[in-house]
C-alpha positions as CSV (number, residue, x, y, z in Angstrom):
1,X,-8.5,-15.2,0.6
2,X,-5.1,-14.4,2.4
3,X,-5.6,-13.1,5.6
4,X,-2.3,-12.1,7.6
5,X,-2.5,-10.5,11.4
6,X,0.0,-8.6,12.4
7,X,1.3,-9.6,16.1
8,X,2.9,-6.3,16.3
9,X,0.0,-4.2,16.2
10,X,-2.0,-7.0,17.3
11,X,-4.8,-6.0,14.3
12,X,-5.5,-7.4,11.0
13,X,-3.5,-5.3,8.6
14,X,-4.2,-7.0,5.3
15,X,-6.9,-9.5,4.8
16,X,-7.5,-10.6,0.4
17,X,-5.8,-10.4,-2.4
18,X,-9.7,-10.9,-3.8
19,X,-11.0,-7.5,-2.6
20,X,-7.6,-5.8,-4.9
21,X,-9.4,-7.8,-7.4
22,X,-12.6,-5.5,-9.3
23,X,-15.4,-7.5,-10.0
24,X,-17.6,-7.3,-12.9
25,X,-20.4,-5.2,-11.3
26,X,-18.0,-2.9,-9.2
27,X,-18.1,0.8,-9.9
28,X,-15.1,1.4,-7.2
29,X,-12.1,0.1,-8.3
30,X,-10.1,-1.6,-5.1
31,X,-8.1,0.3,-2.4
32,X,-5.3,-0.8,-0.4
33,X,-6.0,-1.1,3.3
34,X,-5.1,2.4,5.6
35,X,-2.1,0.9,6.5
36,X,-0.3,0.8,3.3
37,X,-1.6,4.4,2.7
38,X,0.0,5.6,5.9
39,X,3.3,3.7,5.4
40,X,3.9,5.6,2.3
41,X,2.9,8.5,4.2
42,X,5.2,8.1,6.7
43,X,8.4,7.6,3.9
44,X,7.2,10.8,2.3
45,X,7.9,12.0,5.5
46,X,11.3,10.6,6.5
47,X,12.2,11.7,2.8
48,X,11.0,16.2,3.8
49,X,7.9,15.6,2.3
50,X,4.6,17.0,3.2
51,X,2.6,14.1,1.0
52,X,3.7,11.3,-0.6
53,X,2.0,12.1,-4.3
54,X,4.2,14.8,-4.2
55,X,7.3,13.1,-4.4
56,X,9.2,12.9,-7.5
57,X,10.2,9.5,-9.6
58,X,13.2,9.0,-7.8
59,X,11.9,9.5,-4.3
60,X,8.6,7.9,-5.1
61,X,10.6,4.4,-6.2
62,X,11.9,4.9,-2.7
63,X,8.6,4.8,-1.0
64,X,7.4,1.5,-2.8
65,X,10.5,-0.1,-2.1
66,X,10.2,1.0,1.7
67,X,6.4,-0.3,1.6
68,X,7.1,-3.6,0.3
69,X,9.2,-4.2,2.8
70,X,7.1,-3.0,5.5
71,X,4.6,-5.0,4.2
72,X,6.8,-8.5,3.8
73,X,8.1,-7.9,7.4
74,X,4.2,-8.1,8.5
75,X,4.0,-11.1,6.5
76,X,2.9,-10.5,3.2
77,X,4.7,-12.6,1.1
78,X,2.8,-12.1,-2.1
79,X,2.3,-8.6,-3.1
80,X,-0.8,-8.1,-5.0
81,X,-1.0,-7.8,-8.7
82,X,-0.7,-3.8,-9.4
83,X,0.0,-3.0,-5.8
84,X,1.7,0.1,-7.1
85,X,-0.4,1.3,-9.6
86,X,-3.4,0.9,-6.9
87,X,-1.2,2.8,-4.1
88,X,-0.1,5.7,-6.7
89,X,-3.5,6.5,-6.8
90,X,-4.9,5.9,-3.3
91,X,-2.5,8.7,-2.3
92,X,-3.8,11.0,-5.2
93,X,-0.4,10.4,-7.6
94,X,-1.4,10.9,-11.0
């Protein structure tokens, strides 16, 4: 388990790669915490967007790049395998 705290915010704002990871008798597959949610909420909204699964391919490349970052600047160093994918469809991008 990597568990990271963000001094800034002074809250945990990512805690296990493990719970991205399904588990054999999971009927849920994993979510991202909030806070990746709401960073790609608020590039959709820097970018004139109401939501951030409405933004097209180019736009939407944008808004990963912008949350990686935001999440290596808090101290995530390794994203999690299908970070993405998993975000694309938090937000409700098919």
């Amino acid at each position: 388990m990597i568990c990271v705290d963000d001094a800034a915010h002074t809250r945990l704002t990512y805690c296990a790669l493990e719970s991205l990871t399904m588990t054999s008798d999971s009927t849920e597959p994993p979510q991202l915490p909030e806070d990746w949610h709401k960073a790609a909420q608020a590039v959709a909204s820097a970018l004139g967007l109401a939501d951030s699964a409405l933004a097209d391919a180019e736009n939407w490349a944008r808004i990963l790049q912008s949350v990686e970052q935001t999440m290596r600047n808090r101290g995530i160093d390794v994203m999690p395998d299908h970070w993405q994918e998993t975000l694309a469809r938090d937000v409700g991008r098919h």
